[in-house]
C-alpha positions as CSV (number, residue, x, y, z in Angstrom):
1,X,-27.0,-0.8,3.4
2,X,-23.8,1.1,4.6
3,X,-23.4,4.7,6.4
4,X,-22.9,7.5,4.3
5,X,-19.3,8.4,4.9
6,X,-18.7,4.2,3.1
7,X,-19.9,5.2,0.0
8,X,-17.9,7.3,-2.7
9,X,-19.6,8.5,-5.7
10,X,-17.9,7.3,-8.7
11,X,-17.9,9.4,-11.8
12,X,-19.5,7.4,-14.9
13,X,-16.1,8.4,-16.9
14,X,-13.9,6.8,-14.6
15,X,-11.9,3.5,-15.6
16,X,-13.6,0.6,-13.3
17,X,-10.7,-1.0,-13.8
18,X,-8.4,1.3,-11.6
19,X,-11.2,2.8,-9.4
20,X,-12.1,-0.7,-8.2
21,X,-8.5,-0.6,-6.3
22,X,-10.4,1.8,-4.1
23,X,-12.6,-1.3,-2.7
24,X,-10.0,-2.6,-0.4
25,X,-6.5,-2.5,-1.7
26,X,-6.4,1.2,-0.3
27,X,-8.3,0.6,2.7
28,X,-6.7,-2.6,3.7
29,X,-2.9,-1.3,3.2
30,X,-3.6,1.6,5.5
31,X,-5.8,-0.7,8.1
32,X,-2.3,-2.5,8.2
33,X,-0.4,0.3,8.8
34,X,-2.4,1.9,11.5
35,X,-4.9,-0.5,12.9
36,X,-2.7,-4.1,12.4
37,X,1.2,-2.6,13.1
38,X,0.1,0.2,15.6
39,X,3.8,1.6,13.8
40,X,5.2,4.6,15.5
41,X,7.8,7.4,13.9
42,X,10.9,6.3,13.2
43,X,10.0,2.8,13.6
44,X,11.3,0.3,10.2
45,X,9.2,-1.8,7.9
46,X,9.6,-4.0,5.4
47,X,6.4,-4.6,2.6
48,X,7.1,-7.6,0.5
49,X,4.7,-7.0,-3.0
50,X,3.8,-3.9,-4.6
51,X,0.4,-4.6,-5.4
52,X,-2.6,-2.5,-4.2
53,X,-2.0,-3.3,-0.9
54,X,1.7,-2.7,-1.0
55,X,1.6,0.1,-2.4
56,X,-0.9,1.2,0.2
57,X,1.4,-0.2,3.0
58,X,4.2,2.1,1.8
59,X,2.2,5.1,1.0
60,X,0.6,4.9,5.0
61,X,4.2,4.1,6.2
62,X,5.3,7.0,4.6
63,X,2.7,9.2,6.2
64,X,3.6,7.4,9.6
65,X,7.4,8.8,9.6
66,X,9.0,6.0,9.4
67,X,12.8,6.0,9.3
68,X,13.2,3.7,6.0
69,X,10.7,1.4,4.3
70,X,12.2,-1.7,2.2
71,X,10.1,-3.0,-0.5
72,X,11.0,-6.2,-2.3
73,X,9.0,-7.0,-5.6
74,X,8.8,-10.9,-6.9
75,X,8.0,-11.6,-10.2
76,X,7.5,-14.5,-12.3
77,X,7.9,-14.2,-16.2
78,X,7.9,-17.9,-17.8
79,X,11.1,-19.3,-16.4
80,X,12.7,-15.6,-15.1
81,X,12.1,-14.8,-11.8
82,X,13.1,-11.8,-10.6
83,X,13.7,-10.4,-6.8
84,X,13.9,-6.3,-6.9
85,X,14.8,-5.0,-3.0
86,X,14.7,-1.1,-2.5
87,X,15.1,1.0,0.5
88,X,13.3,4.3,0.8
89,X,14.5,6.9,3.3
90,X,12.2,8.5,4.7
91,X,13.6,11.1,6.6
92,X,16.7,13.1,5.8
């Protein structure tokens, strides 16, 4: 049993297989945004993984005026590894 305001109807068209990021990819990027960090405007992050909860991370650090936001992606393809780093400006 959960409160109301935990519970989001799901429409019976909707792909499980993206919706189910809802569960706690969304809810745990934020949480480390706001509830973990305690970040403040113009404050500087980096998020290492653009998963769910990357993603998440950067969209709440975004929200959160930050001054820039530097995201590195790892990935592993057989033998290739490859390290992308990007910087995102937030603020003009």
């Amino acid at each position: 049993m959960v409160h109301e305001v935990s519970v989001a109807k799901v429409p019976d068209e909707a792909p499980l297989d993206k919706v189910c990021l809802l569960g706690c990819g969304v809810s745990t990027g934020w949480g480390a945004v706001w509830n973990t960090c305690k970040v403040q405007p113009g404050n500087t992050a980096a998020v290492f993984g653009l998963g769910a909860v990357g993603l998440a991370v950067i969209e709440g650090l975004k929200v959160s005026s930050m001054n820039c936001i530097t995201a590195w992606l790892h990935s592993h393809s057989c033998s290739l590894s490859i390290t992308t780093a990007t910087a995102i400006q937030t603020q003009p």
